[in-house]
C-alpha positions in Angstrom: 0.0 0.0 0.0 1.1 3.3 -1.1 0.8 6.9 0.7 -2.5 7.2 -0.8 -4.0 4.5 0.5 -3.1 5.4 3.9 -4.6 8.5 3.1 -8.2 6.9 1.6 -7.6 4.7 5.1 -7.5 7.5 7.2 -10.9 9.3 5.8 -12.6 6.3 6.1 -11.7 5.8 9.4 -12.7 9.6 10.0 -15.9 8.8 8.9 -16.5 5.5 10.9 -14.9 6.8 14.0 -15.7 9.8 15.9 -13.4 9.4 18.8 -9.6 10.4 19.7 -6.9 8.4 19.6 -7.5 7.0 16.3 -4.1 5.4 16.4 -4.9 2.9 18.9 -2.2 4.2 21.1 -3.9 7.5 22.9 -2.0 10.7 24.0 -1.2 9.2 27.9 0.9 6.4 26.7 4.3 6.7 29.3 7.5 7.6 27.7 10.0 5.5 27.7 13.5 5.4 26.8 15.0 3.0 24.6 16.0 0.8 26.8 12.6 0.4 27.7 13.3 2.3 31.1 10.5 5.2 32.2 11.5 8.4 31.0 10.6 11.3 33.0 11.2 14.0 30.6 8.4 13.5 28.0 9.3 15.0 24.2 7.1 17.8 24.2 9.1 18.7 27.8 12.4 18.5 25.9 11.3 20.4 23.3 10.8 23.1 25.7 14.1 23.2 26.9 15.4 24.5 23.6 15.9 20.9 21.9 17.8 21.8 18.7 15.6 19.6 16.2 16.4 17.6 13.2 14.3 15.8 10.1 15.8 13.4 8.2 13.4 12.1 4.8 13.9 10.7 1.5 11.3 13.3 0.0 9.6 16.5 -0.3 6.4 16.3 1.3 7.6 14.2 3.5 7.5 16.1 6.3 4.1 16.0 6.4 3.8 12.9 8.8 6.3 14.6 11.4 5.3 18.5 10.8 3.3 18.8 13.6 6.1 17.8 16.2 8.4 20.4 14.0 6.3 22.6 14.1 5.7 22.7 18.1 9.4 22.6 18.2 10.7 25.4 16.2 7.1 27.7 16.0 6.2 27.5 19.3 9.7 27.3 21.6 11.4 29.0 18.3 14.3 26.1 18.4 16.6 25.8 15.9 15.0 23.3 13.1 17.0 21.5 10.4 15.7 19.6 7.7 17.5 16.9 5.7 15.5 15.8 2.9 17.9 12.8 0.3 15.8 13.3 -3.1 14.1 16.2 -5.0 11.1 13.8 -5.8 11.5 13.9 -9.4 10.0 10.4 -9.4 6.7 11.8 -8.2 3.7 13.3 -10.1 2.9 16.6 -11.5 0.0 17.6 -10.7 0.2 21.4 -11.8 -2.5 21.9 -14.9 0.3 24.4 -16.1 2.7 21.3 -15.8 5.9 21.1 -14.0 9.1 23.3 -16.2 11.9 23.0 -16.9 11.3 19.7 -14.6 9.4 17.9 -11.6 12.7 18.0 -9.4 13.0 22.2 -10.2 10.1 22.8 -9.2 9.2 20.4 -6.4 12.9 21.9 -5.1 11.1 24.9 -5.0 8.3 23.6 -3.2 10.2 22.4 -0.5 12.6 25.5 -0.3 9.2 27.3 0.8 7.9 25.0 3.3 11.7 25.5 4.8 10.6 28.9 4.8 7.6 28.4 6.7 9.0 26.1 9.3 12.3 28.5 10.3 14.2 25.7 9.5 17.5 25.1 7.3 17.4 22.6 4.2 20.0 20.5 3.3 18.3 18.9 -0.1 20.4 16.5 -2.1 20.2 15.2 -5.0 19.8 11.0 -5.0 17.8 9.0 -7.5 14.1 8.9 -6.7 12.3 5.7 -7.5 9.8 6.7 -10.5 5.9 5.6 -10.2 4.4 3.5 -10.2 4.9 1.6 -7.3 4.7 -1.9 -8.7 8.0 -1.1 -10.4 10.4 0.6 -7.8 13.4 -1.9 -7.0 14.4 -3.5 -3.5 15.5 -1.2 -1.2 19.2 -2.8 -1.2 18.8 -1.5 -4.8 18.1 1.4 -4.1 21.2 1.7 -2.0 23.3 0.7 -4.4 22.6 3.8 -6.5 22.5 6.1 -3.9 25.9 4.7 -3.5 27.2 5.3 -7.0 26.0 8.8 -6.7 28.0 9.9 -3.4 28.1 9.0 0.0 24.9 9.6 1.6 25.6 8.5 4.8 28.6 10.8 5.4 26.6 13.7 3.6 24.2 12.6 6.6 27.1 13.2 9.4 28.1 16.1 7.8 24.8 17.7 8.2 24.5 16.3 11.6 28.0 17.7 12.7 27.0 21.2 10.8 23.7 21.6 12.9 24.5 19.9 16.1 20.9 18.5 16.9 19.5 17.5 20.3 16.8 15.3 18.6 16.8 13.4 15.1 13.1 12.6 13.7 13.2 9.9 10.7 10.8 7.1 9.8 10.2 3.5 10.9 13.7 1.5 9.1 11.4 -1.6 8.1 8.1 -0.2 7.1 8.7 3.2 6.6 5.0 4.6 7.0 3.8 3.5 4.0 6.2 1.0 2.9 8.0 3.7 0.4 11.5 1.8 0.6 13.5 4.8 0.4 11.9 6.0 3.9 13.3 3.1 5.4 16.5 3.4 3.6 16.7 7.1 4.8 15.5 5.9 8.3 18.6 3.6 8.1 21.1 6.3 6.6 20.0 8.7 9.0 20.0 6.3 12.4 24.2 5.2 11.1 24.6 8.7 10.6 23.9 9.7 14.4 26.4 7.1 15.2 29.4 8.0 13.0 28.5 11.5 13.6 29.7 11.1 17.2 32.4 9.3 16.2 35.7 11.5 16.5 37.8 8.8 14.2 35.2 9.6 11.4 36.2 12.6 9.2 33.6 14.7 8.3 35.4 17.8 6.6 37.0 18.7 9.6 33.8 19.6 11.7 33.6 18.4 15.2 32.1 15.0 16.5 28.4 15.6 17.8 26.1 13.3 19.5 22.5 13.4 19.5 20.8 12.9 22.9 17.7 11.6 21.5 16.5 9.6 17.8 12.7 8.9 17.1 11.4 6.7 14.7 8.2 8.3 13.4 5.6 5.2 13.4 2.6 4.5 11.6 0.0 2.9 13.8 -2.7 3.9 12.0 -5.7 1.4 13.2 -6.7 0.6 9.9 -3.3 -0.4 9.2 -2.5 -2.2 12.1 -6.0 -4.3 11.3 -4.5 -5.1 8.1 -1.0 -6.1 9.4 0.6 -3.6 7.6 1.6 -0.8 10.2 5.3 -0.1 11.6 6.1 -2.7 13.8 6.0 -1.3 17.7 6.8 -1.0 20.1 5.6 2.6 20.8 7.8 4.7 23.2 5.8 7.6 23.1 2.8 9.4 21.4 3.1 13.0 20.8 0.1 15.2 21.3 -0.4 17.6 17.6 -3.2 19.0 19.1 -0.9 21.5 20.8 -0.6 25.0 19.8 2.4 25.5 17.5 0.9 29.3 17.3 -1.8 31.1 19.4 -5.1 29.9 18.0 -3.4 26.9 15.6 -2.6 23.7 16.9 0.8 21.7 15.6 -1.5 19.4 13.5 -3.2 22.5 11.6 0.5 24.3 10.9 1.3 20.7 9.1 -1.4 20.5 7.0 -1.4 24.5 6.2 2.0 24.2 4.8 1.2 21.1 2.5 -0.2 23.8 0.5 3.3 24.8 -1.0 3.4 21.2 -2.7 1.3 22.4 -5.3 2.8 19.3 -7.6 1.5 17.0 -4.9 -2.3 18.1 -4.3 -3.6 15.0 -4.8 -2.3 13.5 -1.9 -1.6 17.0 0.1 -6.0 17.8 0.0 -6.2 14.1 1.5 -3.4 14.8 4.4 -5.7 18.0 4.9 -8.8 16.2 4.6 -7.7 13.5 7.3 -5.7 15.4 9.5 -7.9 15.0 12.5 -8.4 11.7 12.3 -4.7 11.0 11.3 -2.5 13.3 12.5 -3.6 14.6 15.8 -1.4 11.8 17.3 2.5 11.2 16.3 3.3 7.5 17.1 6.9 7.1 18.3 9.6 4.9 19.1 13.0 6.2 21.2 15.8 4.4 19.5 19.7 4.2 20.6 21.8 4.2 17.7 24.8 3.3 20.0 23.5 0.1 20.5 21.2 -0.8 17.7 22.0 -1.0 14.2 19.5 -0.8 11.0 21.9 -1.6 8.6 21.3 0.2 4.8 22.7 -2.3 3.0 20.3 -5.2 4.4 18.9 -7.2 2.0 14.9 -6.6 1.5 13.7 -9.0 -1.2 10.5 -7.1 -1.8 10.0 -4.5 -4.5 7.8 -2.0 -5.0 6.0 -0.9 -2.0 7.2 -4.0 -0.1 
């Protein structure tokens, strides 16, 4: 199942169920860490402390299903926000009746140069191969590696921006599902969680900037109940559920900043009028899980032998 059909999920869901927590996880879930010990300090507390936040994705737009804990972070404590986005989606759809000159990447570059905007955040946008539509024919995700590899070296381009920004708290997606099952979110997922790693490691060069480590990583689940019926939702366990309902300005909550800004993916209306159409139902609650690159790995290179939205 593709990002659309999450999306067709989520209004259907909306429309059968009229109470919160749609997830199936609900807002007073404990923290934990990820050593599965209580946490005391929950996100939205360490956000508050002036948490220097980071996004790692494959796409633009992608942001979308972690905008509203960006957008408590840098529009209502005004933290520093990076985003680190691999692709410039030129394997996407054009959706603009004018069409998309002199290209899809151009202008969807564009796109998410304004949403930067919006957010107060940095972009660090590069430039690997995006897996064209449709789904049924994007490779394995090892694949997909492999190219990214004969392009550069996305992982150190990954520590680079890490060491350059000096987060407090790297958001990515789930490294085997991926929200939707898009392999390059999971091979970003795994990029970025090696990157935190290596980034703190002082006997990796990174073009001479300083060894940082991250205090916290989150994998941003899916735990949609629809998907989880279906068996195709990230795998728990959840660590923590983030409230979106929470102002990110006075009289707009974190979940209504998110699905403002998906306005400036003009290319991607089709699925950017669903994410606003099903934000309540699907986006008032971020599903998370604390993760400890130190001591778990999510290797990019492991062998998935799936294709397409597998």
């Amino acid at each position: 199942m593709d990002r659309r059909t999450f999306l067709k999920s989520a209004i259907a869901a909306g429309a059968a169920v009229s109470l919160p927590g749609v997830l199936g996880v609900g807002c007073g879930h404990a923290p934990v860490r990820a050593d599965g010990m209580p946490e005391s300090q929950p996100v939205d507390a360490f956000l508050a402390k002036g948490a220097r936040t980071m996004w790692i994705a494959a796409h633009p737009d992608d942001e979308c299903f972690g905008g509203s804990l960006l957008a408590r972070s840098s529009m209502h404590f005004r933290n520093p926000l990076a985003m680190v986005v691999m692709t410039r989606g030129d394997g996407g759809e054009c959706c603009l009746p004018e069409g998309c000159g002199p290209d899809l990447a151009t202008v969807r570059t564009g796109e998410m140069e304004k949403v930067a905007v919006a957010y107060r955040a940095s972009l660090a946008h590069f430039r690997y191969w995006n897996a064209s539509l449709p789904v049924e024919s994007f490779p394995m995700r090892h694949e997909i590696y492999a190219k990214w590899q004969s392009q550069g070296d996305p992982i150190a381009d990954v520590v680079a921006e890490i060491r350059r920004f000096r987060p407090d708290l790297v958001l990515t997606f789930d490294p085997d599902r991926g929200a939707t099952g898009h392999p390059e979110h999971q091979l970003t997922s795994r990029i970025a969680t090696s990157a935190v790693k290596l980034a703190a490691d002082p006997s990796q060069a990174a073009g001479g900037l300083p060894p940082h480590r991250v205090e916290r990583t989150y994998h941003l689940l899916n735990r949609f109940w629809v998907y989880r019926m279906m068996g195709a939702a990230d795998p728990g366990p959840v660590t923590e559920v983030f409230d979106a309902s929470l102002p990110a300005l006075p009289g707009m909550s974190c979940s209504q900043f998110m699905a403002e800004a998906t306005r400036y993916h003009r290319t991607q209306d089709n699925d950017m009028g669903m994410v606003r159409r099903v934000r309540s139902a699907a986006f008032d609650e971020l599903a998370m899980r604390r993760v400890d690159p130190f001591t778990q790995a999510f290797d990019p290179a492991e062998p998935k032998m799936l294709k397409g939205m597998g």
